[in-house]
N, CA, C and O atoms as a MOPAC input file, in Angstrom:
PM7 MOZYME 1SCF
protein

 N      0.84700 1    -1.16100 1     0.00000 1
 C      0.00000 1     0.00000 1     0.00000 1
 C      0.89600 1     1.22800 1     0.00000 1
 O      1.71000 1     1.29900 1     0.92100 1
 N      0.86300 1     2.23500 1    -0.92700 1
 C      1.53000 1     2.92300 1    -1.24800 1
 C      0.79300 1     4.46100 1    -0.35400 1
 O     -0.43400 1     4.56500 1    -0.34600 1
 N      1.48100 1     5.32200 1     0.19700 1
 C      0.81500 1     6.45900 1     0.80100 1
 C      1.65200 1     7.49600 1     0.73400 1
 O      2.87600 1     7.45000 1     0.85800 1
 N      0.90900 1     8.54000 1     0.51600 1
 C      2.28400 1     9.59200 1     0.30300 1
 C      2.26400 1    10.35900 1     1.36600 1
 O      1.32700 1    10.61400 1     2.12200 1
 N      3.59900 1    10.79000 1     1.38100 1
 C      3.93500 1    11.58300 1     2.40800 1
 C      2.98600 1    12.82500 1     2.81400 1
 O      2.93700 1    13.09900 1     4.01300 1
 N      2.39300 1    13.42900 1     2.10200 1
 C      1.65300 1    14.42500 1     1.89300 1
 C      0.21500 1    14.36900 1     2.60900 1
 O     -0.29900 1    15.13900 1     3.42100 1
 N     -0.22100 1    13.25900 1     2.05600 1
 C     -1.64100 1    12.31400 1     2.91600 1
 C     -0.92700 1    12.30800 1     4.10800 1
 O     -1.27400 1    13.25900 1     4.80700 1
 N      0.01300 1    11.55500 1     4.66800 1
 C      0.69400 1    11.51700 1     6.11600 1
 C      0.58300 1    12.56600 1     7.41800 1
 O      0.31200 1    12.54900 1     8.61900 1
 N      1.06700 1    13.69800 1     6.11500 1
 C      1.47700 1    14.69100 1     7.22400 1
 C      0.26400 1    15.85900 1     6.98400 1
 O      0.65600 1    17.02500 1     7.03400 1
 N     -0.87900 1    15.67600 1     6.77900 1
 C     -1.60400 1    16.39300 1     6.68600 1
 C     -1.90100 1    16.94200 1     5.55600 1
 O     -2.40500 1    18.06200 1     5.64900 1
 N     -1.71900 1    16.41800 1     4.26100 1
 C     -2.37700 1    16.83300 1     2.77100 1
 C     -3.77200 1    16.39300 1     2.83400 1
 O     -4.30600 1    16.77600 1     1.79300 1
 N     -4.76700 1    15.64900 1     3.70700 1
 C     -5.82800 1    15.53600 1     3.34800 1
 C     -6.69500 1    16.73100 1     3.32600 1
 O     -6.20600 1    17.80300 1     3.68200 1
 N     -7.76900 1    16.67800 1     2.99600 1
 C     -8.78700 1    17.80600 1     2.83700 1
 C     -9.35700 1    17.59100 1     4.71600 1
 O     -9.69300 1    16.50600 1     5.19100 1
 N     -9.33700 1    18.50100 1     5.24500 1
 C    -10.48700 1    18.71300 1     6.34900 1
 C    -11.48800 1    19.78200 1     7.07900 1
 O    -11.04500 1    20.92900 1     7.11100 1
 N    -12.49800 1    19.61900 1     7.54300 1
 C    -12.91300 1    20.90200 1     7.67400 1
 C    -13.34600 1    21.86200 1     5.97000 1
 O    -12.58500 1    21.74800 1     5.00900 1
 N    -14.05600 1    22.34300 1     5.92600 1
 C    -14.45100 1    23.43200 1     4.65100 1
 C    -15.64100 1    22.61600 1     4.43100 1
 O    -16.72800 1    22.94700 1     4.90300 1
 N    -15.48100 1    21.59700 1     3.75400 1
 C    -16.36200 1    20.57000 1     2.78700 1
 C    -17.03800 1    19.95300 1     3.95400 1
 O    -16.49200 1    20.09100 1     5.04800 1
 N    -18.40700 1    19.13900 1     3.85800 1
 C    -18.98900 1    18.15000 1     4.51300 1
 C    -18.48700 1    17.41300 1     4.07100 1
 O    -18.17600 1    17.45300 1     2.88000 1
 N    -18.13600 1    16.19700 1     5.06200 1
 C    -17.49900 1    15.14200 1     5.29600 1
 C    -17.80200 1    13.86000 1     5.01900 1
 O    -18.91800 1    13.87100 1     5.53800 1
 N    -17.70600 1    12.97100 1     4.68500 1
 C    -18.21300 1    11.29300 1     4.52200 1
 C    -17.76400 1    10.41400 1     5.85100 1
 O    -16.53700 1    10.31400 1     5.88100 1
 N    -18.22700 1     9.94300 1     6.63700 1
 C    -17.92800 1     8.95300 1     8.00200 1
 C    -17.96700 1     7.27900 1     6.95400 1
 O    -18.97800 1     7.02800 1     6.29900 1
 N    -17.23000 1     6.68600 1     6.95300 1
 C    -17.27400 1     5.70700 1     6.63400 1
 C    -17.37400 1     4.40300 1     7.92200 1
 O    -17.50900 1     4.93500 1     9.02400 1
 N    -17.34500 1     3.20900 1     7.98200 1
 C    -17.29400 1     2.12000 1     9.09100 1
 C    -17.01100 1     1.21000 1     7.86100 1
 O    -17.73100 1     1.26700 1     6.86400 1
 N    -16.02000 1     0.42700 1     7.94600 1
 C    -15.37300 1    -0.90200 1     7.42200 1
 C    -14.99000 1    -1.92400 1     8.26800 1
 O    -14.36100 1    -1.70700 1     9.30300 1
 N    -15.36000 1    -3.13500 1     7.86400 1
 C    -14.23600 1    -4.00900 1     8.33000 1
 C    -12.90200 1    -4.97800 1     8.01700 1
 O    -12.36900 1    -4.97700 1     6.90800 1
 N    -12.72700 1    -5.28500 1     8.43100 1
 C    -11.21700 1    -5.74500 1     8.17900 1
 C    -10.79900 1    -7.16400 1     9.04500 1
 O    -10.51600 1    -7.16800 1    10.24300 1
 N    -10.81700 1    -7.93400 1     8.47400 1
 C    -10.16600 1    -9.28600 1     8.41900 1
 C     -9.25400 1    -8.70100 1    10.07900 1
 O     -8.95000 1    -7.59300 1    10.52100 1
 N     -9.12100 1    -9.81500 1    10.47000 1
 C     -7.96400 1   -10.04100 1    11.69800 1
 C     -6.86000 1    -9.89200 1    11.27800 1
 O     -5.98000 1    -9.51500 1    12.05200 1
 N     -6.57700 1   -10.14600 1     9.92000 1
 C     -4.83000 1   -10.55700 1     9.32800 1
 C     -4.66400 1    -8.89400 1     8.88600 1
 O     -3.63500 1    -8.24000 1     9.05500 1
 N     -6.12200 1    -8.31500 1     8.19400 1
 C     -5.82600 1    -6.95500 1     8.15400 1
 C     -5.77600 1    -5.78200 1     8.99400 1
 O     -4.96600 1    -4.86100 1     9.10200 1
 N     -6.79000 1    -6.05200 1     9.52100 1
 C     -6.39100 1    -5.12300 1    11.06800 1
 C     -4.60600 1    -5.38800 1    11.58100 1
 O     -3.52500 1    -4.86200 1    11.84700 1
 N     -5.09100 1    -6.16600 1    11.49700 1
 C     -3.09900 1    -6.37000 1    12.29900 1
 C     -2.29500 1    -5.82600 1    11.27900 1
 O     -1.78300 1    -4.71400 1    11.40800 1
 N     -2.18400 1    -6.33200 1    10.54900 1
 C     -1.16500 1    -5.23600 1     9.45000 1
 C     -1.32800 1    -4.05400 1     9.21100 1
 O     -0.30600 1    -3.38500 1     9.05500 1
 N     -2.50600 1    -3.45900 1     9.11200 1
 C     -2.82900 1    -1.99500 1     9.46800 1
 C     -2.15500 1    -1.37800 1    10.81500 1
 O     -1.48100 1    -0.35800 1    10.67400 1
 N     -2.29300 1    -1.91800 1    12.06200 1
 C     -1.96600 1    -1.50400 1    12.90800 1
 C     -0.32100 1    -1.34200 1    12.64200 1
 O      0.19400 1    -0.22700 1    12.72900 1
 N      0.34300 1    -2.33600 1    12.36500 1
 C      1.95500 1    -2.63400 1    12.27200 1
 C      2.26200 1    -1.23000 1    11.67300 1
 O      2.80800 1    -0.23300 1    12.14600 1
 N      1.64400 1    -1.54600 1    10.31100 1
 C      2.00100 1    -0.36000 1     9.63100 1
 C      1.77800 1     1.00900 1    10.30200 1
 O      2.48300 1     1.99600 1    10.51400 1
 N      0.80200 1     0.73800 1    10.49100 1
 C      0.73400 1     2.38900 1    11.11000 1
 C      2.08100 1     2.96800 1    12.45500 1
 O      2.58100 1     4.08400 1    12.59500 1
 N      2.31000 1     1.73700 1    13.21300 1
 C      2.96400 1     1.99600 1    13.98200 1
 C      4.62400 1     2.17500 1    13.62900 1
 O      5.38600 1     2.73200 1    14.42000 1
 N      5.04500 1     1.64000 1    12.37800 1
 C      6.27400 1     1.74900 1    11.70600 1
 C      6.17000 1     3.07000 1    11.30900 1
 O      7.13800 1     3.73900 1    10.94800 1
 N      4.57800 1     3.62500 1    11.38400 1
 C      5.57300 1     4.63100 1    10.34600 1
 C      4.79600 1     6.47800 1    11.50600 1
 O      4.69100 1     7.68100 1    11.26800 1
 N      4.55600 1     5.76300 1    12.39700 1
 C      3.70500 1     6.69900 1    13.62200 1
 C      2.89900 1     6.96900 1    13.50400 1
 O      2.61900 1     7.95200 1    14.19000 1
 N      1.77900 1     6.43900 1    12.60000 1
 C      0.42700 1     7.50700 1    12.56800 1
 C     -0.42800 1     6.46900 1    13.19300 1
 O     -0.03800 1     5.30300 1    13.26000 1
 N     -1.44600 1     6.80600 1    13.59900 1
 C     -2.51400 1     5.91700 1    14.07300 1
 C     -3.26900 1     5.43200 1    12.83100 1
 O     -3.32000 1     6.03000 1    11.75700 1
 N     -3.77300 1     4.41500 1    13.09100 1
 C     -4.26900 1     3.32600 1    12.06500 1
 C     -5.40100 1     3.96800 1    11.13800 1
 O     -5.69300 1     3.63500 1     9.98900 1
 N     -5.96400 1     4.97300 1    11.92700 1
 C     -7.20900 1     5.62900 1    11.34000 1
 C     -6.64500 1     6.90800 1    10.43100 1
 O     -7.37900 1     7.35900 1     9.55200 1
 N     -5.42200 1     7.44200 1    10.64300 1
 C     -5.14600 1     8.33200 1    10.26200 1
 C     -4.22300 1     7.21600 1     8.58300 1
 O     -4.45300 1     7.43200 1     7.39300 1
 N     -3.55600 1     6.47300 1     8.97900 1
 C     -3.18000 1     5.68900 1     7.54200 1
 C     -3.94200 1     5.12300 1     6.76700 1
 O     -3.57800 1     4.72200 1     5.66100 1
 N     -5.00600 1     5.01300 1     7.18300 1
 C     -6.50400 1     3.93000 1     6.15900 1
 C     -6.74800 1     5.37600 1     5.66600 1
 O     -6.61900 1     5.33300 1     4.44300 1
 N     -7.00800 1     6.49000 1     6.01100 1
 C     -7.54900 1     7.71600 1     5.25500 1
 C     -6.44600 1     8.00100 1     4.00400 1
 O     -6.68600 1     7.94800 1     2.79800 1
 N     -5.30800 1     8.28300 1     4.59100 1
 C     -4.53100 1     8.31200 1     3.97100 1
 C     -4.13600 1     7.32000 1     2.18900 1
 O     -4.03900 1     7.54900 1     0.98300 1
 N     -4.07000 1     6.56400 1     2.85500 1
 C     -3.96600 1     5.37400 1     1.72100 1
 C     -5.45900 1     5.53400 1     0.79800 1
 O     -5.43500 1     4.96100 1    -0.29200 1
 N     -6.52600 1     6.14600 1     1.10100 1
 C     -7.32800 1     5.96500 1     0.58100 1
 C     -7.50000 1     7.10700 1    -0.34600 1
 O     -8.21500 1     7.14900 1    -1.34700 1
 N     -6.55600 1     8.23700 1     0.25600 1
 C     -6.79200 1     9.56600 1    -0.45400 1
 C     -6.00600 1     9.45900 1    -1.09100 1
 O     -6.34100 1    10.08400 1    -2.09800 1
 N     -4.97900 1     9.01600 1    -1.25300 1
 C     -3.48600 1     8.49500 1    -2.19600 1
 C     -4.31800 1     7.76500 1    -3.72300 1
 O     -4.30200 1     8.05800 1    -4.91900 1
 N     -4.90400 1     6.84100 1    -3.00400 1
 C     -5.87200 1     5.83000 1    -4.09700 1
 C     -6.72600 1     6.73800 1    -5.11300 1
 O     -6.65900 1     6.72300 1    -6.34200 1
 N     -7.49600 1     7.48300 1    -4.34300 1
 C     -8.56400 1     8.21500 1    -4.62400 1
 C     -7.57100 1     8.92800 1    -6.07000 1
 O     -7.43300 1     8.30300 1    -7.12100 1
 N     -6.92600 1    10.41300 1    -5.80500 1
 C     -6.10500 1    10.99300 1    -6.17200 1
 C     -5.15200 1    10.13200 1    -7.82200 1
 O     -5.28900 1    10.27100 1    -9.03700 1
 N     -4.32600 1     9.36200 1    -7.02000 1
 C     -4.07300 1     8.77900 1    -8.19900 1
 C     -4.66900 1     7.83600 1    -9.46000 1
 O     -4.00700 1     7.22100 1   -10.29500 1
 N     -5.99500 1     7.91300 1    -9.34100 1
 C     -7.05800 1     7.44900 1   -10.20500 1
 C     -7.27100 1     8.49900 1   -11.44800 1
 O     -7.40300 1     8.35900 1   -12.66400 1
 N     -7.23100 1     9.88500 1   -10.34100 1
 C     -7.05800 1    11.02900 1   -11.15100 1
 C     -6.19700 1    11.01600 1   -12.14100 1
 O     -6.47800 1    10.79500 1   -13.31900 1
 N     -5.19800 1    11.23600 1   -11.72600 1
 C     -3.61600 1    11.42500 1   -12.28200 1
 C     -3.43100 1     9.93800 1   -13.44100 1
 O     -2.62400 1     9.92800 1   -14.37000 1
 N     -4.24400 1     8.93600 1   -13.14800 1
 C     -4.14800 1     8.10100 1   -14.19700 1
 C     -4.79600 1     8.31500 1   -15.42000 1
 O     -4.55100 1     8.15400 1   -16.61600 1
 N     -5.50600 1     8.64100 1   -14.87000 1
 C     -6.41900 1     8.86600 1   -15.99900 1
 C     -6.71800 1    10.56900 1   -16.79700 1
 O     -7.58000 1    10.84700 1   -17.63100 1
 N     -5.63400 1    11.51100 1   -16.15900 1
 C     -5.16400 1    12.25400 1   -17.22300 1
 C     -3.79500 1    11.74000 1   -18.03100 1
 O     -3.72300 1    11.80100 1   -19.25900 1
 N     -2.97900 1    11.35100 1   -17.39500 1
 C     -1.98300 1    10.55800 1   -17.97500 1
 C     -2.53500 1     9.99300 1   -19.20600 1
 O     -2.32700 1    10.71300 1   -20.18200 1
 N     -3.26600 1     8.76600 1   -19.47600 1
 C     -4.21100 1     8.18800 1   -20.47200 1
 C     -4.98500 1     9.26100 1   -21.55000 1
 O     -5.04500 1     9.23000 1   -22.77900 1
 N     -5.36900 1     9.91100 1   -20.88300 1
 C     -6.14200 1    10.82700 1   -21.68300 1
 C     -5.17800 1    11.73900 1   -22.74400 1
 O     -5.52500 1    11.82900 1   -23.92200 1
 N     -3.87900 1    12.44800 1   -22.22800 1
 C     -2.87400 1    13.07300 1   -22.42500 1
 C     -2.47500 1    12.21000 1   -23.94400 1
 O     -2.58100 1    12.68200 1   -25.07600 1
 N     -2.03300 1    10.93700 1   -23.60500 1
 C     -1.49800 1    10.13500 1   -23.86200 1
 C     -2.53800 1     9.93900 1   -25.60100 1
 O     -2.13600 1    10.36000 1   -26.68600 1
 N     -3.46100 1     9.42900 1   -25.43200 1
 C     -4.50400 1     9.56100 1   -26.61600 1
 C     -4.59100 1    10.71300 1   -27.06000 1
 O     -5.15000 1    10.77900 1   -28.15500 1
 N     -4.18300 1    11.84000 1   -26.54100 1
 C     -4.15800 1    13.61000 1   -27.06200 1
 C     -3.19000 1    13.21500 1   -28.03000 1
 O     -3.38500 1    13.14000 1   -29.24300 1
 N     -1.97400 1    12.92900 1   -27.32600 1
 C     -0.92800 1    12.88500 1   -28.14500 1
 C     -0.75300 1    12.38500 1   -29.21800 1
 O     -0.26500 1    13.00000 1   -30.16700 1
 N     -1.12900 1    11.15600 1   -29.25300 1
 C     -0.94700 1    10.07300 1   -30.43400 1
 C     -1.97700 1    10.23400 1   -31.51600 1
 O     -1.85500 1     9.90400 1   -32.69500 1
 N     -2.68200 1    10.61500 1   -31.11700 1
 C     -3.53900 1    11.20900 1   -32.18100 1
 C     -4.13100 1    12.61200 1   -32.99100 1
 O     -5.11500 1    12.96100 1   -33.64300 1
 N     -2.51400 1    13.29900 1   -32.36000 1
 C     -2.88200 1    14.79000 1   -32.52800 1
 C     -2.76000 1    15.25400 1   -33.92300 1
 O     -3.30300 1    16.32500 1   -34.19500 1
 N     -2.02600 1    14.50900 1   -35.00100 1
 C     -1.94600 1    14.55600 1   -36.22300 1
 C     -3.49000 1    14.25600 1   -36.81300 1
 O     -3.94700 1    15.03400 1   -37.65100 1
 N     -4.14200 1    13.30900 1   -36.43400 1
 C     -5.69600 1    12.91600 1   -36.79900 1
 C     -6.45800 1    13.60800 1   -36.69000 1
 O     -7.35000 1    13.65100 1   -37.53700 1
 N     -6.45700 1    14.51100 1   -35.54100 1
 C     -7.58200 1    15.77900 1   -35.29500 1
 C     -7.26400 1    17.02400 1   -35.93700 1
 O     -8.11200 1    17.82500 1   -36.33000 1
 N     -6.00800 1    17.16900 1   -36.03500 1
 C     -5.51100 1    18.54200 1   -36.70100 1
 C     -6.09900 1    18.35400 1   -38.23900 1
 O     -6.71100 1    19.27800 1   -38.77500 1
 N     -5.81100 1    16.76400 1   -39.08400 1
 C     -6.21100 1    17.00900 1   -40.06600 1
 C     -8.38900 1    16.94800 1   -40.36500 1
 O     -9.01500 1    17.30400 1   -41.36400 1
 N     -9.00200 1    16.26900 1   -38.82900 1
 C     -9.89600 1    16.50900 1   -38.96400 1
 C    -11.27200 1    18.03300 1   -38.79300 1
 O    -12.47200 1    18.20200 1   -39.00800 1
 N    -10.07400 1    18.82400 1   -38.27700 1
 C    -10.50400 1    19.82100 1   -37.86300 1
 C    -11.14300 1    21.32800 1   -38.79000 1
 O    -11.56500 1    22.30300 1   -38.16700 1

């Protein structure tokens, strides 16, 4: 699970916007590895599941301008002459 530093140390959104409360659960094998992790790296478990999720969230984005970019590109000769 990949999390960025940014999510970590306080890049999430809080406060301004209404909020979403979520409740999940999590396997025994995952809870425990959640916890580990969190504790390797100091944040509390609730503060790294957000995290990781806003990382997720975010880079869905970024994929999918990447892709999009990407089809700009390769086909920018095709539109110029369809234009």
């Amino acid at each position: 699970m990949a999390v960025s530093r940014s999510a970590l140390l306080g890049g999430m959104p809080r406060g301004g916007e209404p909020g979403m409360r979520l409740s999940i659960e999590l396997s025994e094998a995952e809870g425990t590895r959640l916890r580990e992790e969190a504790r390797r790296l100091g944040v509390e478990p609730e503060d790294l599941a957000r995290a990781a999720l806003t990382d997720l969230l975010q880079s869905e984005d970024e994929d999918f301008r990447k892709a999009a970019e990407h089809v700009l590109r390769k086909n920018e000769e095709l539109y110029r002459r369809l234009a």
